[in-house]
Structures are given as C-alpha cells and as structure tokens.
N, C-alpha and C positions, 0 to 999 in steps of 0.2 A: 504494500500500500504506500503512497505517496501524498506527502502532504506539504504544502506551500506554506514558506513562513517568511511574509510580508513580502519585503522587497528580495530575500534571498530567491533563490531555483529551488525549485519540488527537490525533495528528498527523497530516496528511496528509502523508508522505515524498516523493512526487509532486511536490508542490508546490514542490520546492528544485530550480529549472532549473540548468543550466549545467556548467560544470565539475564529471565525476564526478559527474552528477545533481542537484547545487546550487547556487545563487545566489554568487558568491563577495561580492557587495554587496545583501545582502539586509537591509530593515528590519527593525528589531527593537525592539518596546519596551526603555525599559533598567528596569533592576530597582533598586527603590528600595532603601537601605541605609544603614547608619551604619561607618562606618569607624571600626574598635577598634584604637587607634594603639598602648598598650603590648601589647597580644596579638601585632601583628606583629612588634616589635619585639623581644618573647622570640621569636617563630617565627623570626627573622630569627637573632639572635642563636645559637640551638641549629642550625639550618642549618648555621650560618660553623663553629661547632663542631665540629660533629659532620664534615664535610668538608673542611677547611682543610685539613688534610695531602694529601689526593689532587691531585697535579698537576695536572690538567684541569679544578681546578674553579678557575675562575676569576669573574668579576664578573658574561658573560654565560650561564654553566652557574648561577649564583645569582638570576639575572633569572628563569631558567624553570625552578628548582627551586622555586620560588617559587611562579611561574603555573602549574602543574600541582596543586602540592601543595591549594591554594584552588580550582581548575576542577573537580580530579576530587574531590573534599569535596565541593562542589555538586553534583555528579551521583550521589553516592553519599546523602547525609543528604537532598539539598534546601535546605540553609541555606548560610549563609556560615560562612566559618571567622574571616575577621578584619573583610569587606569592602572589602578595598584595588580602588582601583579600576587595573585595567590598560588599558594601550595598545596599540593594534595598531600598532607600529613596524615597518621595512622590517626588520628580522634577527630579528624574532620578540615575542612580548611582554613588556612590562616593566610593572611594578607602580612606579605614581606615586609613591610616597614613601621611595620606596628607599632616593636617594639623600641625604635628609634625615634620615632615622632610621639610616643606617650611620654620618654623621656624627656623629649623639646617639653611638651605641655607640662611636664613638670616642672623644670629645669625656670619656667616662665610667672609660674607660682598660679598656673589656671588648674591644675589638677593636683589631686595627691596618691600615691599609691596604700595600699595596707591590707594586710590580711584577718580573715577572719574567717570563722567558721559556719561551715551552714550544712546540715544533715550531718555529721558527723566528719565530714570532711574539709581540711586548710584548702578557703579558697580566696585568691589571690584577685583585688578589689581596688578599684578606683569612684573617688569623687571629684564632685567639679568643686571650686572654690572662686570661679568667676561665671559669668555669664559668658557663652561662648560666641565668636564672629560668627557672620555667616553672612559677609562679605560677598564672598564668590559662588553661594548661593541662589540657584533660580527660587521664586514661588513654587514651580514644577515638581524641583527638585525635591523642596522641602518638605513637600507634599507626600513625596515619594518615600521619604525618610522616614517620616511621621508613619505611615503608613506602614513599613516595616517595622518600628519598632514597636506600634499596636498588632502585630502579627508573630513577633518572635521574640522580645523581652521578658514575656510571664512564663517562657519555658523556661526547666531549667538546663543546665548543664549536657547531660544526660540526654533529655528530652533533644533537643536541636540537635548535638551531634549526631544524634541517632537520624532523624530528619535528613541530613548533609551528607550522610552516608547511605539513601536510596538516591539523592540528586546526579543525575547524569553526570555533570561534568567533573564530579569527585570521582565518579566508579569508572570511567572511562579514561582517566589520568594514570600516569605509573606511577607508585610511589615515589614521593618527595619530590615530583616533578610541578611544571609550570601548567596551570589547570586552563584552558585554552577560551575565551568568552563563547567563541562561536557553538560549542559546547552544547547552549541553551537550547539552543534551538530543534534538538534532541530528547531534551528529557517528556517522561510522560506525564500523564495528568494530574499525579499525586504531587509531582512541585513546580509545575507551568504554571506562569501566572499570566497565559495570554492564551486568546482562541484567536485560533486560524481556521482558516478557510479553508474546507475539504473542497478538491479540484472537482469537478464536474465528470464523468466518465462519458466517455465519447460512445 
C-alpha cells in the first residue's frame, strides 16, 4: 500500500519489513540542516518553565519532550523547528546538545539543576529561576510547544520512553546513531500526528 505524505512522493509502506511491518534498521538518507542553537535554547528554557513544578518531569521526560516537540513539527510543517540533531540511545532519544546548552542556562543564573527523588528512584531535575525569551519564537511555534507539553509532561519517565520506543524513527535508527527527521513520515498511527491522504486507486 502506498500513501502520500504532503508535499513528499507516495511511499511504498510494503517496503518497511520486519517488526510490525518494518525494518527496525533501515537506511535512510539523513537530512541536511543547520542547527539554531539560541532557538533551542529558549525552547529548552520555556520547557524547564513551563514544567519544572510537575514531579515526573525530570531530565529524561525533558530529553523526549524535547524529541517529540521537533519530530512531530517535522511531520506536521515539513521543516525543522531548531534542527538539533538527536540520538537513538538505549532509553529513548536525546537531543545532542542538551546537555551543553542547560549548562549555558545555568551558567546565566535562568535555571538551576538538583536532584531529587520521585517513586523511589534519584531523578535528576531542573527549575526555571527566570522567565524565559522567546524571542525567536513564532505564535505557531508556541503553539506547537504548548501543545506538546499538554500531550507529554504528565507522563512519567517510564511512560514516554516507552512511547519513543514504538516511534518509527527511534526503531528504525542503529544504535547510538543520528535519528534521520525524514523518518516521520513512516511511522504508524499510534505516534503520527498528521493525516494524509490515501491516493485514489486507479
């Protein structure tokens, strides 16, 4: 079966063997990009904001609030949101410069780090201590943010990884590799946040 996604070419769906119908190590061109380090870095910051008081959100519910909010932006516009490039790690994906740019926002006196525990487990926790930019910033954009973190901050830990580990473009990645955007446009209906248009049969 073949299904068109927006402005790309029909895909053949067929074509993705294995587990659930797909390759879980399937080639993929990677997609060319420029990484916009202060746009992450207010995304990042209005994140830690906007959810630092809810318990559960810890450092790796902020890795894949992260990798969602930028995955499902690409499958929805086509474009990148910041271009960070992400990792397919063993507990789900992380965005490479995470943990350099939390340090900036420390380092600035807008965030704090600290640990603390929640279900029995040390889990490692940010708050804001300023109001965050958000400069570079569409309405769109915000929207979109907002959006995701009404859809993925009252998980916990646990819960998203698990999520992140049926999503296409982490099962389709080799480990510790560069997780490809174009990706999206593959996974099935349990984490597609966009309908497309079944082609018409001749």
């Amino acid at each position: 079966m073949q299904v068109c996604k927006g402005e790309h070419t029909c895909r053949d769906s067929g074509s993705l063997k294995g587990k659930q119908g797909r390759s879980r190590f399937m080639a993929a061109p990677a997609t060319k990009n420029s990484f916009n380090r202060e746009k992450f870095k207010q995304i990042l910051h209005y994140v830690i904001n906007s959810s630092c008081h809810a318990p559960n959100v810890g450092k790796t519910v902020l890795y894949k609030i992260m990798y969602f909010a930028e995955f499902d932006y690409y499958e929805l516009r086509e474009r990148k949101l910041t271009g960070e490039r992400y990792l397919r790690l063993e507990h789900g994906p992380a965005p490479s410069h995470f943990d350099d740019i939390l340090i900036e926002l420390e380092r600035e006196g807008k965030v704090s780090q600290f640990e603390a525990s929640f279900h029995g487990y040390t889990q490692k926790r940010c708050i804001s201590n300023k109001e965050p930019e958000i400069t570079l910033l569409s309405a769109e954009e915000l929207k979109h943010i907002d959006s995701t973190l009404a859809k993925y901050s009252n998980m916990t830990a646990t819960q998203v990884s698990a999520l992140s580990h049926i999503d296409l473009p982490w099962m389709a990645t080799e480990p510790n590799g560069e997780i490809d955007y174009e990706l999206v446009f593959y996974r099935d209906p349990q984490t597609s946040v966009r309908e497309y248009e079944q082609p018409i049969s001749p």
